[in-house]
C-alpha positions, 0 to 999 in steps of 0.5 A, a space after each residue: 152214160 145211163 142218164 146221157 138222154 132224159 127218160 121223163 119231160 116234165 112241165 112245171 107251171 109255178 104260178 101266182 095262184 095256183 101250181 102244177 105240172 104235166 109230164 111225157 115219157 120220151 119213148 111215148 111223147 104223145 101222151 102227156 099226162 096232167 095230174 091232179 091229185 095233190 095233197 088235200 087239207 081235209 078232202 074239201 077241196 075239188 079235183 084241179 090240176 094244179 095245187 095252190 101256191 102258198 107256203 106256210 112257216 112258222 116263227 122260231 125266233 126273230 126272222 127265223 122261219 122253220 119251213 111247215 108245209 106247201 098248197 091246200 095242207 099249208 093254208 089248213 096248217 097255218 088256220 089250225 095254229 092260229 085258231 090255237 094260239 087265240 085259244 092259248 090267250 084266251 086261257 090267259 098266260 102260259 109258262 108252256 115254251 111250246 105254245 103256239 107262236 105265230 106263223 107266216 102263210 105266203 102267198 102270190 110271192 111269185 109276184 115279187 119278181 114283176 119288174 117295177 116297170 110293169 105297175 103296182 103289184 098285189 104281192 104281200 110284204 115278206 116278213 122279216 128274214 124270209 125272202 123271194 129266193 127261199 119261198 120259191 126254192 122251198 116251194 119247187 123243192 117240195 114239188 119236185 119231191 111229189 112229182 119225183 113220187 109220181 113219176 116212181 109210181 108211173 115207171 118204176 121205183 128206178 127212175 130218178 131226178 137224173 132221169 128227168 128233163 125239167 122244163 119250168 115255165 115264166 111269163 114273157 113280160 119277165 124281165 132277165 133277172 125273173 126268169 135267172 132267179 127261177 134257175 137259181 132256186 131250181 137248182 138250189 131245190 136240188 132239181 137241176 145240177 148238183 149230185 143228186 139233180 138232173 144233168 139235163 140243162 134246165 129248160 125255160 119255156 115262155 108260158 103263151 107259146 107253151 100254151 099256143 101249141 097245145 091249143 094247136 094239138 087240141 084244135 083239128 088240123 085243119 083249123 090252121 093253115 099256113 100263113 094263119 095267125 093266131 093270137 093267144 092271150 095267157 091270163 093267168 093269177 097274177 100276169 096276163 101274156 099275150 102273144 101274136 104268131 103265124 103258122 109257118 108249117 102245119 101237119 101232125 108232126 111239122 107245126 111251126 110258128 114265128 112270132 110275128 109281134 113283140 109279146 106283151 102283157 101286164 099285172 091284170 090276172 084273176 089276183 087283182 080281182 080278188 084285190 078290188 074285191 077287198 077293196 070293195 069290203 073295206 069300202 062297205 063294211 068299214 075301218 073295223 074289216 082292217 081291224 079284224 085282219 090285224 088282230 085275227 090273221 087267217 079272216 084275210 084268207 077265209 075272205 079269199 076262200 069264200 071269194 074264190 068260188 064267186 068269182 068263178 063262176 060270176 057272168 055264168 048265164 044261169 046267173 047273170 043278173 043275180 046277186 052274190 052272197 059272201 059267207 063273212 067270218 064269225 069275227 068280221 060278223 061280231 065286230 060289223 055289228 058292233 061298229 054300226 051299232 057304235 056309228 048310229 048306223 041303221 042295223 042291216 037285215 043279216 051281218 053273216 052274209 054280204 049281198 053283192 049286186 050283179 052291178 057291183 060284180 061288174 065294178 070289181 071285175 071290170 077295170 081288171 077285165 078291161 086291161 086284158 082287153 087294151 092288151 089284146 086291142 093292142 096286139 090286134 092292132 099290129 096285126 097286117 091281115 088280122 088274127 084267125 083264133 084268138 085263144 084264151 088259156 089260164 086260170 083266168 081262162 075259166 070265168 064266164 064273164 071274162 070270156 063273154 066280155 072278150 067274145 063280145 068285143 072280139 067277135 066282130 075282129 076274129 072269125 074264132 074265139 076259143 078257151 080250151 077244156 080246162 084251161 089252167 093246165 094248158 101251160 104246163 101241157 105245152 111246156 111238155 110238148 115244146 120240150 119234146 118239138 123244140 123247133 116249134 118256134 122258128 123265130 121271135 121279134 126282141 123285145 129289146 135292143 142288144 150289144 156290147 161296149 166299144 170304142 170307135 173313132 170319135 164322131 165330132 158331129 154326133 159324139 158328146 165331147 165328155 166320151 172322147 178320149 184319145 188313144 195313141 194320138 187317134 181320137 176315140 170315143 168311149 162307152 159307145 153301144 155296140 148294136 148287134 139285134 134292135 128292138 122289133 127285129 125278127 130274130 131266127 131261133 138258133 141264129 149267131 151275129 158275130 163282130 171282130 174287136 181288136 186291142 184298143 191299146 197297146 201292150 193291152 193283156 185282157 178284153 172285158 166284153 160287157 153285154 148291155 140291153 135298152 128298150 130304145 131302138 139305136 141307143 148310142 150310149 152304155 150309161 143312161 136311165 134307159 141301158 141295163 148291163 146283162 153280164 160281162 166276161 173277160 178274154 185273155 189276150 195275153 199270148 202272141 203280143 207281137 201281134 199288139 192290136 191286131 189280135 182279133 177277138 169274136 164277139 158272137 151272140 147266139 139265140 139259142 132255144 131256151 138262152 141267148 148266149 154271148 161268146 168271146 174268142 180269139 181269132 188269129 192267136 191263142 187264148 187258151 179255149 173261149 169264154 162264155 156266158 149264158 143269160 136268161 134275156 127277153 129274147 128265145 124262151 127265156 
C-alpha cells in the first residue's frame, strides 16, 4: 500500500544520438528538473542534458559480448582497447590470454527499430549474437540505474524504483511493434514490473506531443488562444516527427489540444547529415579513407567526433560564408598522402586538416534539410485556416542553419517560428508534464484502419467467390475486415467502440477475436500485402450452450491515454470474467 501512488514522474528520452531524461516529484509538479551531469570520459565533453547513445561490449568468444560501459565513458573505453590491442600487434605475437581482444562500440541502434516502410536507415549492422533488444535493455538498465542515484540524492536514500512513474518517449512514425519492444526491454532492464520494478504501468509518450506542451509551458499564455493551431516539428538524430494541434482550452492549469492532422515524419535527423558528410570524405579523400576504417576501428568515430561540433554550429551568422576545417586522424593523414603520391596526384597543401567550402556544407546539409521541409510543407498544406507557432524542438533543433532555412520558407505561411533554449531536453520535459496532466490530448486523428475478422452474409455482387462458405445452408463470407476506426477519423482519448458477435456455428466452444490494422481507408479483406494482424484473444463460450449462437460476445476497443485496448466479453451468459489485450498501436500515446 506504500507505493499504491508513484513519489517521482521521470521522462526518459532514449534517442538515436543522444540520451536523457527530466524528473518532478508529484507533490511539487511544476518543477521538473533536467539533468545534466552524466559520466564523463575525461571531462572534455561539454555540460548537456542528455548523454550519448552508445554502448560498448567486448568480445569474449564467438558472438559472446560482455557488456563494458554506456555514453561518453564507453566511446573513450572502446579508443583505449583498440589503441592497446594495435600496440600488443605491433609488439609482435603474444602468449598473454588477456591481451586485448577486439571490442564492439554501438551506435544509432535506436534506428533498427524504424519500419522498413520509412526508407533506408543509417543504423550500423549488429555483430554477431548482439541484438537490438539486448543493446536497448543493457542501455535503459544502466540509465535507470543513474536516474534511481539521482533521485536518492534529491529525496532520500528511501525512495526506490517502486516509487517511480516511468514515463519513456517514441517517435509517433513508429510502427506497433517499436513502441511494444521499448516495453519489452524496460522491463526486461528490471524497471517496470518485476519484484524489485516499479508497479506503475509503464507510461509511453509520443515524442511531438511531449514537446508541443512544454513549448506550451514555456511560451506566455497569452501566446495561444482557443482555436489556434500549432504545428511542432520534433527533428531529433535519427527521426524527424511532425505533429499539427489546435488549442482546444488554454489557462495555467487547463491546456488542452486535439490533434487535427495525421502525425507524420520520417528518417531525416541530424545522423543522416553526418552519413553525407562520410559520404563526401570518401568522395574526396578516396577508397584508402575505407581502408583506414576496416584496419583501424574507432578512425570512424574520431571522424564523427571532430564533425559533430562543425555540424552545430554551421550557418551560424558570424560564419556564414566561411569555410570549415576537419581535424583528420594521424592514420587517415598517413595512408592520404601515401595514395596521391601512389595516383600521381598532386600533393595537397596540408593532409592534417580537410578544408570543406561553405558550398559544399551546404550540399551535405541540404537534401537532409530539405525533407524536413517537404514534411513540414505537407502538414502546412492540410491545415484549413493556417498554423500560428511553427515550433522547432530536438537536437537537430540547434543548428543555425537548419532553423534559418526553416525561418526563410516558413516566414511568409506562420506569423511565429520559434525553437525553444535548449531545444534537446524539451522531449524528455514534456514527457514529465504530460505524465502529471494526462488530459492534455483531448483527441487524435488514426493513423490506421482498425478491426477484427467476422463473418457476415455473403455479398455476391461485392464478395470474391474464393471467402464463401456456407454455414448451415446460410452463405458466409469468411476473412471479412471488421471496421471499428478508419484511417483519418478523429478518435476521442478515452473513447470505447463496441460491436456484439455471436457463434458463427453451432455447438461452436470458443471465439478468437483477431484485431488487424491496414493503412487503407475501408479494406474489405484480413489477408492482403496492405493488412497486418495486431493480436488476437480467445473467449470461452462454452457455458449456457442452450443458447447455441445466440450467446452475445462484445467486442470493444478502447483508446486509452497511453494503449489502445481490445476486450472480449460475454453478454447474455457466463464466461467466467472477460479477456483482454493491450497493444501499443499508432493511435493514443503509443
Amino acid at each position: 500500500m506504500a507505493h499504491s501512488k508513484p513519489r517521482v514522474v521521470v521522462g526518459l528520452d532514449f534517442g538515436t544520438t543522444f540520451s536523457g531524461f527530466a524528473f518532478a516529484h508529484i507533490t511539487d509538479p511544476e518543477k521538473v528538473y533536467t539533468f545534466f551531469d552524466y559520466p564523463k570520459a575525461g571531462g572534455a565533453e561539454k555540460p548537456y542534458c542528455k548523454t550519448v547513445t552508445g554502448i560498448y561490449y567486448k568480445n569474449v568468444g564467438p558472438g559472446k559480448w560482455q557488456f563494458k560501459s554506456w555514453g561518453y565513458p564507453a566511446r573513450a573505453e572502446y579508443a583505449r582497447d583498440i589503441q592497446a590491442m594495435r600496440k600488443q600487434r605491433l609488439s609482435g605475437p603474444s602468449n598473454d590470454p588477456l591481451q586485448p581482444s577486439v571490442g564492439a562500440y554501438v551506435t544509432r541502434f535506436k534506428l533498427h527499430l524504424a519500419s522498413k516502410d520509412m526508407g533506408a536507415s543509417s543504423a550500423q549492422g549488429l555483430p554477431q549474437g548482439l541484438t537490438v533488444e539486448m543493446l536497448i535493455t543493457d542501455y535503459v538498465r544502466e540509465m535507470g540505474t543513474l536516474i534511481l542515484k539521482t533521485l536518492q540524492d534529491h529525496y532520500g536514500a528511501q525512495l526506490t524504483k517502486r516509487s517511480i512513474q516511468w514515463c519513456v518517449t517514441v517517435p509517433s512514425i513508429w510502427d506497433n511493434g517499436a513502441k511494444a519492444m521499448m516495453k519489452t526491454c524496460m522491463t526486461a532492464a528490471g524497471l517496470v514490473n518485476g519484484v524489485d520494478g516499479s508497479p506503475h504501468p509503464l507510461i509511453i509518450v509520443l515524442e511531438p506531443e511531449a514537446a508541443s506542451f512544454f513549448c506550451h509551458k514555456s511560451m506566455s499564455e497569452q501566446a495561444l488562444r482557443v482555436g489556434d493551431k500549432l504545428l511542432v516539428a520534433d527533428i531529433g538524430g535519427g527521426t524527424s516527427d511532425i505533429v499539427v494541434q489546435e488549442v482546444v482550452s488554454v489557462g495555467k492549469n487547463s491546456y488542452r489540444v486535439k490533434e487535427v492532422t495525421t502525425s507524420s515524419g520520417g528518417l531525416c535527423g541530424g545522423t543522416y547529415i553526418d552519413q553525407r558528410f562520410m559520404e563526401f570524405l570518401h568522395r574526396t579523400i578516396g577508397p584508402c579513407l575505407q581502408e583506414c576504417i576496416t584496419q583501424q576501428l574507432n578512425v570512424y568515430s574520431q571522424l564523427i567526433q571532430a564533425w559533430e561540433h562543425r555540424k552545430t554550429s554551421f550557418g551560424d551568422r558570424s560564419t556564414i560564408g566561411d569555410s570549415t576545417d576537419i581535424n583528420l586522424p594521424n592514420r587517415v593523414v598517413t595512408e592520404w598522402e601515401k595514395y596521391d603520391r601512389r595516383m600521381g596526384k598532386p600533393e595537397r597543401y596540408s593532409y592534417d586538416d580537410l578544408e570543406i567550402s561553405y558550398q559544399e556544407m551546404q550540399s551535405i546539409f541540404d537534401p537532409v534539410i530539405e525533407q524536413n521541409m517537404q514534411l513540414i510543407s505537407h502538414q502546412l498544406a492540410q491545415v484549413r485556416g493556417g498554423v500560428k507557432v511553427l515550433v522547432v524542438v530536438g537536437g537537430f533543433a540547434g543548428s543555425p542553419y537548419l532553423m534559418d532555412c526553416i525561418r526563410k520558407r516558413f516566414s511568409p505561411l506562420v506569423p511565429q517560428i520559434i525553437s525553444p533554449p535548449n531545444p534537446g531536453s524539451a522531449v524528455c520535459q514534456g514527457a514529465v508534464l504530460l505524465a502529471l496532466n494526462p488530459d492534455t490530448v483531448v483527441s487524435r486523428v488514426c493513423k490506421k484502419t482498425y478491426g477484427i475478422e467476422s463473418n457476415p452474409d455473403f455479398d455476391k455482387k461485392l464478395d470474391s467467390r474464393q471467402y464463401k462458405v456456407d454455414v448451415h445452408g446460410v452463405a458466409k463470407c469468411s476473412k471479412r475486415f471488421e471496421i471499428y476506426v478508419r484511417k483519418g477519423d478523429k478518435v476521442d482519448v478515452n473513447s470505447c467502440i463496441s460491436r456484439t458477435f455471436t457463434p458463427l456455428h453451432r455447438g461452436q466452444r470458443e471465439i478468437k477475436v483477431q484485431l488487424f490494422s491496414s493503412y487503407e481507408t475501408d479494406p474489405r479483406y484480413t489477408v492482403g500485402e496492405g493488412v497486418h494482424k495486431e493480436g488476437e484473444i480467445d473467449i470461452d463460450i462454452s457455458s449456457d450452450m442452450k443458447l447455441d449462437t445466440k450467446r452475445e460476445v462484445k467486442v470493444s476497443l478502447f483508446f486509452g491515454g497511453s494503449s489502445m485496448e481490445i476486450k472480449a466479453e460475454a453478454v447474455n451468459f457466463s464466461a467466467g470474467g472477460h479477456r483482454k489485450l493491450e497493444l501499443p498501436v499508432e493511435v493514443g500515446f503509443c
